[in-house]
N, CA, C and O atoms as a Tripos MOL2 file, in Angstrom:
@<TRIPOS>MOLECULE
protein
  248   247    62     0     0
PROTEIN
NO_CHARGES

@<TRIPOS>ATOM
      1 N           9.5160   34.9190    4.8800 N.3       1 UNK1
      2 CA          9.8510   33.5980    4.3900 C.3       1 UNK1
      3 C           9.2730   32.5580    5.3470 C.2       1 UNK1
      4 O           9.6000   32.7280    6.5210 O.2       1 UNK1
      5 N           8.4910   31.5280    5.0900 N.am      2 UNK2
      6 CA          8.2440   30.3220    5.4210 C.3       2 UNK2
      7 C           8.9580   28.8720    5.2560 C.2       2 UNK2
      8 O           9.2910   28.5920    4.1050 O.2       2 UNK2
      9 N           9.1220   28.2990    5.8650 N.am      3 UNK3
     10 CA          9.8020   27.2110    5.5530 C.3       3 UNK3
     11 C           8.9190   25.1950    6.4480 C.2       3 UNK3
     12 O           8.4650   24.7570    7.5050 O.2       3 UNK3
     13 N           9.1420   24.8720    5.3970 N.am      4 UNK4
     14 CA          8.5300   23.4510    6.0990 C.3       4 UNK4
     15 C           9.5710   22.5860    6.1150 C.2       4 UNK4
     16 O          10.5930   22.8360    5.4760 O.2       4 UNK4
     17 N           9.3990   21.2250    7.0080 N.am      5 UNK5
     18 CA         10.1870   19.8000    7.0770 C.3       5 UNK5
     19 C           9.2830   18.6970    6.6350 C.2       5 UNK5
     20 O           8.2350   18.2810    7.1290 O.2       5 UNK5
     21 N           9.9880   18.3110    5.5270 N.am      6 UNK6
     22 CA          9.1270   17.2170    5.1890 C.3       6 UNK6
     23 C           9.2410   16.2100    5.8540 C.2       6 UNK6
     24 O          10.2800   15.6040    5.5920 O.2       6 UNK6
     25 N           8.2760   15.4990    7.0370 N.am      7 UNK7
     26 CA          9.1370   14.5100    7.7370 C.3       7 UNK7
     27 C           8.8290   12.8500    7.0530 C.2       7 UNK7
     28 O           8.8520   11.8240    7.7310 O.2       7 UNK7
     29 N           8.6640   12.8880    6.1790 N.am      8 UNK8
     30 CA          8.8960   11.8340    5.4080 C.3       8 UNK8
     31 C          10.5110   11.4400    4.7050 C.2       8 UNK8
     32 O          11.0820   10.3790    4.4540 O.2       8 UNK8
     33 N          10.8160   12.6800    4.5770 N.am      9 UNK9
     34 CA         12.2410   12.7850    3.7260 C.3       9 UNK9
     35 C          13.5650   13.2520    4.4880 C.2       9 UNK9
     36 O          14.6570   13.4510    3.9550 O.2       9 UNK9
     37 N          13.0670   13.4690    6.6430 N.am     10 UNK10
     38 CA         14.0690   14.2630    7.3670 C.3      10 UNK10
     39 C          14.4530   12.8660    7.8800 C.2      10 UNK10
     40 O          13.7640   11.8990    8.2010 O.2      10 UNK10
     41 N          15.8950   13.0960    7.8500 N.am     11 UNK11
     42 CA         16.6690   11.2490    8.6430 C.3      11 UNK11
     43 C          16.9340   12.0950   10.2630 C.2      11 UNK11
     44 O          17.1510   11.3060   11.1840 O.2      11 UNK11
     45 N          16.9300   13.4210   10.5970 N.am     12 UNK12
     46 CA         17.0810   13.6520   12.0360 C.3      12 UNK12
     47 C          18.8120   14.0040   12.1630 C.2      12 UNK12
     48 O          19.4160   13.8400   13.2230 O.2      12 UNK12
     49 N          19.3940   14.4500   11.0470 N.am     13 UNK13
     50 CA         20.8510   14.6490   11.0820 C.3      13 UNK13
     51 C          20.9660   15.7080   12.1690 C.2      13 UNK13
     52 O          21.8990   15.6780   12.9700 O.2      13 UNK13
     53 N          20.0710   16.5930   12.1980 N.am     14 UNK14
     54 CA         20.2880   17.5620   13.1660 C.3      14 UNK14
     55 C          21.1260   19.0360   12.5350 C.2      14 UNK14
     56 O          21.3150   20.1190   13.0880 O.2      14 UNK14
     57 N          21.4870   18.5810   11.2550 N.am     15 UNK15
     58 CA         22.4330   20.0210   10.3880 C.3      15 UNK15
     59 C          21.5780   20.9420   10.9820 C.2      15 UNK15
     60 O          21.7370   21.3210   12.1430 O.2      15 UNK15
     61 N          20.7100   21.3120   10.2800 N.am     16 UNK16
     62 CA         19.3680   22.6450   10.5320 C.3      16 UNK16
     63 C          19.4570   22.9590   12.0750 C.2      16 UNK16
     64 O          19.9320   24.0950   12.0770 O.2      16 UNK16
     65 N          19.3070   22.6690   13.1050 N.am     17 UNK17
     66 CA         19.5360   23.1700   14.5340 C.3      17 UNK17
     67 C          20.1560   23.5540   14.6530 C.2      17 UNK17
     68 O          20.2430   24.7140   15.0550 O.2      17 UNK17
     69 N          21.2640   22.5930   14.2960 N.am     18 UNK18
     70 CA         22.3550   22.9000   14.2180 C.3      18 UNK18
     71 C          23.0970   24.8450   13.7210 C.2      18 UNK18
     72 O          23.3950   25.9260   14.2290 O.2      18 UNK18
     73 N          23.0520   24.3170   12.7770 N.am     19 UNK19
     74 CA         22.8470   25.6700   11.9120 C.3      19 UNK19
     75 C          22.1970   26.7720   12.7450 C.2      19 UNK19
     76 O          22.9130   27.6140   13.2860 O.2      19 UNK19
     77 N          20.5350   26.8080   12.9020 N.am     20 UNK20
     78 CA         19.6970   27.8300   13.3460 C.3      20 UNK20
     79 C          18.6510   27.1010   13.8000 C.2      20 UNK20
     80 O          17.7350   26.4820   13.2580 O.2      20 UNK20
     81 N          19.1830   27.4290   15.5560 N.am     21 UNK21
     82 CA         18.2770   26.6770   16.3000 C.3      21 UNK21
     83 C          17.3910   27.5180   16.8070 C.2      21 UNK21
     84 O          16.5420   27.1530   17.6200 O.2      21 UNK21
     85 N          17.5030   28.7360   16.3730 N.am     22 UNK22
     86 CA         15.9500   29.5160   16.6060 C.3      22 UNK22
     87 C          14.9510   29.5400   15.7520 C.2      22 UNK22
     88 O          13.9210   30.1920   15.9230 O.2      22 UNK22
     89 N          15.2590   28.6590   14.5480 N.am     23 UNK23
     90 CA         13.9190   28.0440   13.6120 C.3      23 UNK23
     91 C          13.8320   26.8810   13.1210 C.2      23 UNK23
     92 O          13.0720   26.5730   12.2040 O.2      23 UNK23
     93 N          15.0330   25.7320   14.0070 N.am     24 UNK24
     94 CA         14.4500   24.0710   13.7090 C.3      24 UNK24
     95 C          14.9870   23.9910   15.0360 C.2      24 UNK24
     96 O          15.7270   24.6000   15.8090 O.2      24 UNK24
     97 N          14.0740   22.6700   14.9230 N.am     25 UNK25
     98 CA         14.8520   21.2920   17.0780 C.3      25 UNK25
     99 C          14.4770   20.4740   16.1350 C.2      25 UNK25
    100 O          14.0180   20.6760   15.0110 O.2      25 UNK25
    101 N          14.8160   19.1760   16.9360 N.am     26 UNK26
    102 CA         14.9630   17.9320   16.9170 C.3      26 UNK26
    103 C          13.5810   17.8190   17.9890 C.2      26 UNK26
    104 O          13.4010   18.3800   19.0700 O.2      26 UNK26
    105 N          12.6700   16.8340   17.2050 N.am     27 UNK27
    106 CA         11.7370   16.9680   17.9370 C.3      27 UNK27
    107 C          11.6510   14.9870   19.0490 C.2      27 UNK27
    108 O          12.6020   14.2170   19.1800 O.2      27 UNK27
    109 N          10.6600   14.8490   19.4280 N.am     28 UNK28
    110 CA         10.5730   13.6700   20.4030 C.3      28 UNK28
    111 C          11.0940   12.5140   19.4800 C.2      28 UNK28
    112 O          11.8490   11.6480   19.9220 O.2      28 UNK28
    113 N          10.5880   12.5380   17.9630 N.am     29 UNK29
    114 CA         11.0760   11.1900   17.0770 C.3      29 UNK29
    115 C          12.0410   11.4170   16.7140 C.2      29 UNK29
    116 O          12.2750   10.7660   15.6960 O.2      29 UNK29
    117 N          13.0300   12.2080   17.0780 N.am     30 UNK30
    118 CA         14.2580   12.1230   16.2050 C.3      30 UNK30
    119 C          14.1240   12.9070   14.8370 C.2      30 UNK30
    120 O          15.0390   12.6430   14.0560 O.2      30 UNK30
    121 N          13.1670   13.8300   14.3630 N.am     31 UNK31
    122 CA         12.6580   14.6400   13.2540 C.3      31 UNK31
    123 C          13.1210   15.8080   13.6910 C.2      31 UNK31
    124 O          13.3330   16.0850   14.8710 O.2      31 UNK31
    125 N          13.3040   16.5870   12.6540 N.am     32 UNK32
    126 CA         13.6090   18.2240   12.1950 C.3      32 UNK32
    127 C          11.8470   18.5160   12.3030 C.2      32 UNK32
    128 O          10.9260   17.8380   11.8470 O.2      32 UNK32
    129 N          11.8070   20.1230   13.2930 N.am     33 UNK33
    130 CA         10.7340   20.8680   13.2820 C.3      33 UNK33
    131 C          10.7420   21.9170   13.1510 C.2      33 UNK33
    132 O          11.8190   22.4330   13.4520 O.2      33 UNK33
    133 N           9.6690   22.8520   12.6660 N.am     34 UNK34
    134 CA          9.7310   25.0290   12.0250 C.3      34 UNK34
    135 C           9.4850   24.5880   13.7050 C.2      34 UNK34
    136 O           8.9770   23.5390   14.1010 O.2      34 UNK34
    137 N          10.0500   25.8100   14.6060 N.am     35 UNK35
    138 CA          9.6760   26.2830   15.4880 C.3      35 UNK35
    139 C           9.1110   27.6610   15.5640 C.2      35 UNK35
    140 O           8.9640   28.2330   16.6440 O.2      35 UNK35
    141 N           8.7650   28.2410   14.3160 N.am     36 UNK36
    142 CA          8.5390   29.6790   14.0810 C.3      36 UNK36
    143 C           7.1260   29.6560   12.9250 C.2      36 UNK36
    144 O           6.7270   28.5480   12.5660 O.2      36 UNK36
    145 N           6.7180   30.3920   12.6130 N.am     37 UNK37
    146 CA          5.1140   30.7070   11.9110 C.3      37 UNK37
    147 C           6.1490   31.3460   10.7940 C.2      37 UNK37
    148 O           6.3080   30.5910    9.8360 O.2      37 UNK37
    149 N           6.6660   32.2190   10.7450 N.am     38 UNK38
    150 CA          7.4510   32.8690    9.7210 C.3      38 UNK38
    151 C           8.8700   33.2600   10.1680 C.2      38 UNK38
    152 O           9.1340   33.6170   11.3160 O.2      38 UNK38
    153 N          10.0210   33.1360    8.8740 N.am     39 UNK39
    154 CA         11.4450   33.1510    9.6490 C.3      39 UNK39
    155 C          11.4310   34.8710    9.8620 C.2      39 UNK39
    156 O          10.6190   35.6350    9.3400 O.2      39 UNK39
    157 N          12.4210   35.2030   10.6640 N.am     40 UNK40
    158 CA         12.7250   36.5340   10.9710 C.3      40 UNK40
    159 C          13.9290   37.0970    9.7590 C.2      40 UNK40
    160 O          15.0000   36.5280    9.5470 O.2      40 UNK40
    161 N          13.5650   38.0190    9.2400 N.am     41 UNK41
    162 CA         14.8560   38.5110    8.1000 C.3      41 UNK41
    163 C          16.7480   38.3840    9.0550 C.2      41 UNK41
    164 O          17.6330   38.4750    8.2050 O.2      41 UNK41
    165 N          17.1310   38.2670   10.0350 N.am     42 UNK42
    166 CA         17.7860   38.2230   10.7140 C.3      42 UNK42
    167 C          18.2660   36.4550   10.5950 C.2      42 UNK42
    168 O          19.4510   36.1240   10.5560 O.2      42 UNK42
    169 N          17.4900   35.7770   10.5650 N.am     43 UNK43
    170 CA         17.5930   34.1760   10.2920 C.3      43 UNK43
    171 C          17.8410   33.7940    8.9870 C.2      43 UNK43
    172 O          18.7390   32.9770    8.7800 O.2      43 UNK43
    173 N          17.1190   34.3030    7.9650 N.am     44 UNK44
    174 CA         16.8220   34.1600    6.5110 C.3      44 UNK44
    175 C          18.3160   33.4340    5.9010 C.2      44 UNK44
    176 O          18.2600   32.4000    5.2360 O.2      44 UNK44
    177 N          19.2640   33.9220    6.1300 N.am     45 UNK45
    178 CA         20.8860   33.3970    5.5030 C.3      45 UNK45
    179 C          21.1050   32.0280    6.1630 C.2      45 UNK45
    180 O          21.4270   30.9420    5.6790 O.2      45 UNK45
    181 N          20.8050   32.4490    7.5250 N.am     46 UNK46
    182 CA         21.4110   30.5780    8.3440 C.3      46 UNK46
    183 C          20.0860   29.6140    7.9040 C.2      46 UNK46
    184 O          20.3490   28.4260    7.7160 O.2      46 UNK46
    185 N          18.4740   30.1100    7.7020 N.am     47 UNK47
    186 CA         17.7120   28.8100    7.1290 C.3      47 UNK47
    187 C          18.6040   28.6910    6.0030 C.2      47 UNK47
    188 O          19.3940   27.7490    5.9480 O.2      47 UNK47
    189 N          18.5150   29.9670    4.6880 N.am     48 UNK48
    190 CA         19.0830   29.1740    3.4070 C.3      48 UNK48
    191 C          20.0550   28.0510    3.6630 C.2      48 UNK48
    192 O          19.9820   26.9560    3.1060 O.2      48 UNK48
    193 N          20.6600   28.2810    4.2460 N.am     49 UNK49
    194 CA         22.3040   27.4130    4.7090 C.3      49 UNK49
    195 C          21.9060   25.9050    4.7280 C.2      49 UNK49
    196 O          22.1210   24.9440    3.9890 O.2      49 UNK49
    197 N          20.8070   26.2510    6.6350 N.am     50 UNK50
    198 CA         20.1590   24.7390    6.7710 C.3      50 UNK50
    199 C          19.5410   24.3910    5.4430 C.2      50 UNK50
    200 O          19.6560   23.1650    5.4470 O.2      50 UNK50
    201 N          18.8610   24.7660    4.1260 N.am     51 UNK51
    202 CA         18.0940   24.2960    3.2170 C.3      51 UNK51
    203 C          19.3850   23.4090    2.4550 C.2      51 UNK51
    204 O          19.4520   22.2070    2.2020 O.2      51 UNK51
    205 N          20.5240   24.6910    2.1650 N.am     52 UNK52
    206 CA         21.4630   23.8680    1.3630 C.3      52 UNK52
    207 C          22.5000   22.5970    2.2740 C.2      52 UNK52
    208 O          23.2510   21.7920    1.7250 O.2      52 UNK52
    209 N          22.3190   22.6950    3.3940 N.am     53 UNK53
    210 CA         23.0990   21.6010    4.0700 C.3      53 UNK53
    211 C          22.1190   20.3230    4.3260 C.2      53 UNK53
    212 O          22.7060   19.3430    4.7840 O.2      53 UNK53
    213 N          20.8270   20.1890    4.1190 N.am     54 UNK54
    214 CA         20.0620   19.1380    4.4780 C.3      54 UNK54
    215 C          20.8550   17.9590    3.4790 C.2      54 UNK54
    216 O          21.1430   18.3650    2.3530 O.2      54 UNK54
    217 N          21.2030   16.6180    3.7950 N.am     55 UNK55
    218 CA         21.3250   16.1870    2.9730 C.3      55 UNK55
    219 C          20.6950   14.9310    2.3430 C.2      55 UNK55
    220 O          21.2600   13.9840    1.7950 O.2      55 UNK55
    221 N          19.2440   15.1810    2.5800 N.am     56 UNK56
    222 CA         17.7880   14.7290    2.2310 C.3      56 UNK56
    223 C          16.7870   15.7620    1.3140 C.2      56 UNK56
    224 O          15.7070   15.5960    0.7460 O.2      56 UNK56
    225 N          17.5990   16.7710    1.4510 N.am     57 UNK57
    226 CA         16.4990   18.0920    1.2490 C.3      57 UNK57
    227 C          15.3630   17.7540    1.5370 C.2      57 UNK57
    228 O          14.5910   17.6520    0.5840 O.2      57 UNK57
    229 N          14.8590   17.4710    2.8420 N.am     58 UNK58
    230 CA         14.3580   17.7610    3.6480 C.3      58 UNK58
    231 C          13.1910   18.7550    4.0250 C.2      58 UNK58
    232 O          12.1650   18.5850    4.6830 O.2      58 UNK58
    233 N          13.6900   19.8040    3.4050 N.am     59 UNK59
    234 CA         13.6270   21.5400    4.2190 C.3      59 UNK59
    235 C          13.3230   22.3120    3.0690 C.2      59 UNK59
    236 O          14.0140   22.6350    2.1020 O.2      59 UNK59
    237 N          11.9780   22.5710    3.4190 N.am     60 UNK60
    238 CA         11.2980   23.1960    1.5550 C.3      60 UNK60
    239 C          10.9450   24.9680    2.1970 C.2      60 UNK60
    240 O          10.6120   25.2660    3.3440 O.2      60 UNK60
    241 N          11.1670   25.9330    0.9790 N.am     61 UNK61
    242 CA         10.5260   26.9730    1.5750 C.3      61 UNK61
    243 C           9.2820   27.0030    0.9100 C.2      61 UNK61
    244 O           9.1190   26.6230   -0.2500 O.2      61 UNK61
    245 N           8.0220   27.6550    1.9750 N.am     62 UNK62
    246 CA          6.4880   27.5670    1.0560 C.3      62 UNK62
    247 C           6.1520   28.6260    0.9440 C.2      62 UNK62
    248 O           5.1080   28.8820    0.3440 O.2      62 UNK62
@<TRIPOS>BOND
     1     1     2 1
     2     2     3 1
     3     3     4 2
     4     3     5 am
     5     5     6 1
     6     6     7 1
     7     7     8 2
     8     7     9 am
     9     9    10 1
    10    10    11 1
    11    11    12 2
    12    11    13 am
    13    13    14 1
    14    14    15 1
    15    15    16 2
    16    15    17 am
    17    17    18 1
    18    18    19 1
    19    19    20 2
    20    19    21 am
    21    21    22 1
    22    22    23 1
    23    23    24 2
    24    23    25 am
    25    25    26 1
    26    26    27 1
    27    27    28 2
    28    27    29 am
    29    29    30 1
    30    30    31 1
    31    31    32 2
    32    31    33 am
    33    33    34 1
    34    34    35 1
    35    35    36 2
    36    35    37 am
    37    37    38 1
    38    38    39 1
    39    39    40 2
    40    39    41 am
    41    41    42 1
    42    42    43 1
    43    43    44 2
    44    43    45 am
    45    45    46 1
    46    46    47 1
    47    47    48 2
    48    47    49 am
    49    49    50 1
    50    50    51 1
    51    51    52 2
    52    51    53 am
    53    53    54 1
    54    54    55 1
    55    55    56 2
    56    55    57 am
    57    57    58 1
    58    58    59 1
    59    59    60 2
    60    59    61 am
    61    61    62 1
    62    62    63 1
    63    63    64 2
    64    63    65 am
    65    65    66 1
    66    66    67 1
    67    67    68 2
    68    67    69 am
    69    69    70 1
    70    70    71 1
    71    71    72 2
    72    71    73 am
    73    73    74 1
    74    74    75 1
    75    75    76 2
    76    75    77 am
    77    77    78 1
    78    78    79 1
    79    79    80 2
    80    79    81 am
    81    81    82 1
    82    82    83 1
    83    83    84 2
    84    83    85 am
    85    85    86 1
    86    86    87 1
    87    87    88 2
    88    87    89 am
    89    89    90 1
    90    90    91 1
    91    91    92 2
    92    91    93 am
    93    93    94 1
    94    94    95 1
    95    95    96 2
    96    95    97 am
    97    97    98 1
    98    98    99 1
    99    99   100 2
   100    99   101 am
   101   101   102 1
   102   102   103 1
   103   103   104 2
   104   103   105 am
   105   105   106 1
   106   106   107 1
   107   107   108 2
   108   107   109 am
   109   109   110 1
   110   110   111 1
   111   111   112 2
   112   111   113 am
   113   113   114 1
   114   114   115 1
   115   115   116 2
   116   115   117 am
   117   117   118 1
   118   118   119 1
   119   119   120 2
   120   119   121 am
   121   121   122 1
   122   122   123 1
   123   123   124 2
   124   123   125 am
   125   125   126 1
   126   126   127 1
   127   127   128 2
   128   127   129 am
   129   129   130 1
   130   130   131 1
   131   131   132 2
   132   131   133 am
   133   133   134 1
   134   134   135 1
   135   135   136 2
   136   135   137 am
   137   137   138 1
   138   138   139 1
   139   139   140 2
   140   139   141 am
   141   141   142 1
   142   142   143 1
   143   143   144 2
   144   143   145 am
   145   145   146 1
   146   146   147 1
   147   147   148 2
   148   147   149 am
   149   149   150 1
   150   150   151 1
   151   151   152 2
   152   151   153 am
   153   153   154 1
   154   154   155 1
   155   155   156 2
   156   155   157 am
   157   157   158 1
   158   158   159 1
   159   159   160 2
   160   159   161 am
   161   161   162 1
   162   162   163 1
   163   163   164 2
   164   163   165 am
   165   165   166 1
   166   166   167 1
   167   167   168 2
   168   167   169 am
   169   169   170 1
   170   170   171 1
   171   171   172 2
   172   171   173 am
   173   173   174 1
   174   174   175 1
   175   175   176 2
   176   175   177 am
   177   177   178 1
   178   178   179 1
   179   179   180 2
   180   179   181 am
   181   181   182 1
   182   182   183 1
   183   183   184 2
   184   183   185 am
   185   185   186 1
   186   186   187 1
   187   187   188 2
   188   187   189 am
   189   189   190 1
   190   190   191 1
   191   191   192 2
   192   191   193 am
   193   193   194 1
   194   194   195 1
   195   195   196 2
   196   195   197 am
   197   197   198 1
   198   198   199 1
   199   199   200 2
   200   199   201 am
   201   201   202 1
   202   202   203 1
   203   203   204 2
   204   203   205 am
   205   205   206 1
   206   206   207 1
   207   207   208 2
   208   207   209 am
   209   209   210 1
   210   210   211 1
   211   211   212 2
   212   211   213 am
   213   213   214 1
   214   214   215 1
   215   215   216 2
   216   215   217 am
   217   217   218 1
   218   218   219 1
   219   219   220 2
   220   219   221 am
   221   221   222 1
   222   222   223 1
   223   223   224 2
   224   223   225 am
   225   225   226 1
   226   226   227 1
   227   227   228 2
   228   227   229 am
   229   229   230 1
   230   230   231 1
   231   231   232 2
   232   231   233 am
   233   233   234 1
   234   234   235 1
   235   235   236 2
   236   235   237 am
   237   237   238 1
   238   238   239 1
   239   239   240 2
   240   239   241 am
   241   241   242 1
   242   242   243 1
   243   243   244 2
   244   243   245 am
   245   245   246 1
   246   246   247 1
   247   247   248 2
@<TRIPOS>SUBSTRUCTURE
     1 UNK1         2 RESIDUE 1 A UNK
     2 UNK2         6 RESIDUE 1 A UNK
     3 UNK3        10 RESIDUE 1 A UNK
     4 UNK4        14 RESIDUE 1 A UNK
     5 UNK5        18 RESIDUE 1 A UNK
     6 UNK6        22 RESIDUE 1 A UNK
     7 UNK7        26 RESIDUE 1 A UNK
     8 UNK8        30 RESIDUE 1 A UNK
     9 UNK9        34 RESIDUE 1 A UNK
    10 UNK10       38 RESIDUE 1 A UNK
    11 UNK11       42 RESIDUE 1 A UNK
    12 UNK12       46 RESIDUE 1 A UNK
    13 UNK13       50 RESIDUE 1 A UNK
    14 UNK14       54 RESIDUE 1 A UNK
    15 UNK15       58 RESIDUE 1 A UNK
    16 UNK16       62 RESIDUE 1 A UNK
    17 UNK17       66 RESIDUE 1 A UNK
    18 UNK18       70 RESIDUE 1 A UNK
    19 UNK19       74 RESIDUE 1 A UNK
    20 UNK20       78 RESIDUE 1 A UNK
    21 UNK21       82 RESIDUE 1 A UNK
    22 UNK22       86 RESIDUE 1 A UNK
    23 UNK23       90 RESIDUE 1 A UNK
    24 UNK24       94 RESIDUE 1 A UNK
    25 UNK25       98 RESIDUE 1 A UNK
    26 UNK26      102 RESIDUE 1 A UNK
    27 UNK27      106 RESIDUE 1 A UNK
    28 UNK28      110 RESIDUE 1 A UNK
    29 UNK29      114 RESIDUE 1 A UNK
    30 UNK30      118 RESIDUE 1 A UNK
    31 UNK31      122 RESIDUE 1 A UNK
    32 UNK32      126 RESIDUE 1 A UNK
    33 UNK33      130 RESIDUE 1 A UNK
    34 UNK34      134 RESIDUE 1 A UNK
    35 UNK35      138 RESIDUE 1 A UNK
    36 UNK36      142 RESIDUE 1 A UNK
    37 UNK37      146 RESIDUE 1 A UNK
    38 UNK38      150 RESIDUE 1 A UNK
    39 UNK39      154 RESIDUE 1 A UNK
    40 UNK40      158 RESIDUE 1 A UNK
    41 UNK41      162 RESIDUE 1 A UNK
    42 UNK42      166 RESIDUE 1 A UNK
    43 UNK43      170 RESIDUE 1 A UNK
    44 UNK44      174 RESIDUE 1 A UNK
    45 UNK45      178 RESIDUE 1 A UNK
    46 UNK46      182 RESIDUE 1 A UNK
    47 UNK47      186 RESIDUE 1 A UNK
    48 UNK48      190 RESIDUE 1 A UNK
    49 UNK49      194 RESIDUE 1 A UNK
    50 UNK50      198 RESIDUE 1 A UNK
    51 UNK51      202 RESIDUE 1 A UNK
    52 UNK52      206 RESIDUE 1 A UNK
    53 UNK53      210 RESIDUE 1 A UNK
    54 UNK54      214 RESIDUE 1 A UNK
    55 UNK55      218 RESIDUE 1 A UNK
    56 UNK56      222 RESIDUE 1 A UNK
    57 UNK57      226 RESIDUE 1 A UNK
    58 UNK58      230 RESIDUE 1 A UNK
    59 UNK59      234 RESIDUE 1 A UNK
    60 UNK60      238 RESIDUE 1 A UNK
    61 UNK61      242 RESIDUE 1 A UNK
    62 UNK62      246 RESIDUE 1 A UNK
């Protein structure tokens, strides 16, 4: 699974780190970032989570 941040549409709530901070941060602008090339099956439940907790949806899988 892949996942992107649209940072046009991320306000920087921080849910997603929150959530699973071994595949988003908060980057220098205050934006949601993938810190990963592909999620690990071990992550896969806490991204879905961050996808359904964005509340910009934000957080697309590609």
């Amino acid at each position: 699974m892949k996942v992107k941040v649209n940072s046009d549409a991320c306000i920087g709530c921080g849910a997603c780190a929150a959530i699973c901070d071994s595949v988003f941060e908060i980057n220098d602008e205050g934006l949601s970032n993938v810190i990963v090339d592909t999620v690990d099956d071990a992550n896969i439940d806490d991204v879905k989570e961050a996808i359904e907790s964005c509340p910009t949806g934000a957080i697309e899988e590609e």
